[in-house]
C-alpha positions as CSV (number, residue, x, y, z in Angstrom):
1,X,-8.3,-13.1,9.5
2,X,-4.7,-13.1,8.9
3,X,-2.6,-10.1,7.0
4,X,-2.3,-11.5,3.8
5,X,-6.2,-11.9,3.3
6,X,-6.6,-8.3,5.3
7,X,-4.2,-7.1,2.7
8,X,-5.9,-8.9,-0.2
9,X,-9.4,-7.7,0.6
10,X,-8.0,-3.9,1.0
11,X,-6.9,-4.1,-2.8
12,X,-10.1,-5.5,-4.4
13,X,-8.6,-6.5,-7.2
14,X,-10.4,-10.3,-6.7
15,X,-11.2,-12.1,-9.7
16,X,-14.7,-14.3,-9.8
17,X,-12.8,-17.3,-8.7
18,X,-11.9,-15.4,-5.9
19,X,-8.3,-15.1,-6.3
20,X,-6.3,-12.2,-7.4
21,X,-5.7,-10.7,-10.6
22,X,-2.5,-10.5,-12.2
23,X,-3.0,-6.6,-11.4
24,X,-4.3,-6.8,-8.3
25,X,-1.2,-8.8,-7.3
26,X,0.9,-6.3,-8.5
27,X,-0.5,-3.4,-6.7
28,X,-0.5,-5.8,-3.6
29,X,3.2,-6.2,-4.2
30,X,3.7,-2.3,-4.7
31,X,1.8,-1.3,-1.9
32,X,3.6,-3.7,0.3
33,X,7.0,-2.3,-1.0
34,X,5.9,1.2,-0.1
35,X,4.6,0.6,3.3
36,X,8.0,-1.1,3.9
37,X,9.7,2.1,2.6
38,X,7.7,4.1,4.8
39,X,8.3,2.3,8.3
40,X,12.0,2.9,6.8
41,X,11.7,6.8,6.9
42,X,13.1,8.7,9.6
43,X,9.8,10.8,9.9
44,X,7.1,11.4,13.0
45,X,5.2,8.8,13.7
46,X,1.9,10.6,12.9
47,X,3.2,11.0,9.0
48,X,4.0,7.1,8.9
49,X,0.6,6.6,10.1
50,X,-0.8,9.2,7.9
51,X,0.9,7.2,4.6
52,X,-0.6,4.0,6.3
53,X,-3.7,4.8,6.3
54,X,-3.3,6.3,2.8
55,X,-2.2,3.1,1.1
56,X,-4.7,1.0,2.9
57,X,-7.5,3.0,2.1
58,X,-6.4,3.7,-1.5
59,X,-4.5,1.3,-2.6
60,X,-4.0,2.5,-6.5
61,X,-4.4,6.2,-6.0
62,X,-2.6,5.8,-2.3
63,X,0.6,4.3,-4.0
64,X,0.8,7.0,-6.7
65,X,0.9,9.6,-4.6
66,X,2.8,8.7,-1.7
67,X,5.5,8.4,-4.7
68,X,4.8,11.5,-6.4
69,X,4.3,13.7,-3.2
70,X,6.8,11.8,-0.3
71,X,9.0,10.4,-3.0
72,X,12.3,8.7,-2.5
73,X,15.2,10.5,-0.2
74,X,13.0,13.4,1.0
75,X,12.2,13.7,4.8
């Protein structure tokens, strides 16, 4: 399984055909983004991890938070 169809199965966003959705795709993109951002952080590893496993297990709700709570430029 390779991380592109790991990552496209985690956002379940598939249409019939079985490809993405033009918002699936979008949340893909985002969520990748934001797990870039995160590996960027100069925090513990455990609260990398911790945002990991949020936007991998939550892809929507995941991504809103880790910007609402975590945000931008806080450490």
């Amino acid at each position: 399984m390779t991380l592109l169809t790991l990552c496209t199965s985690a956002c379940s966003r598939r249409s019939s055909s079985g490809g993405l959705t033009i918002f699936g795709a979008v949340i893909l993109i985002l969520d990748i983004l934001a797990l870039i951002d995160i590996l960027r952080q100069p925090w513990s590893l455990g609260k990398k991890i911790l945002w990991v496993a949020i936007i991998w297990f939550l892809p929507l709700l995941g991504l809103i938070l880790y910007y609402l709570v975590a945000g931008r430029g806080k450490s």
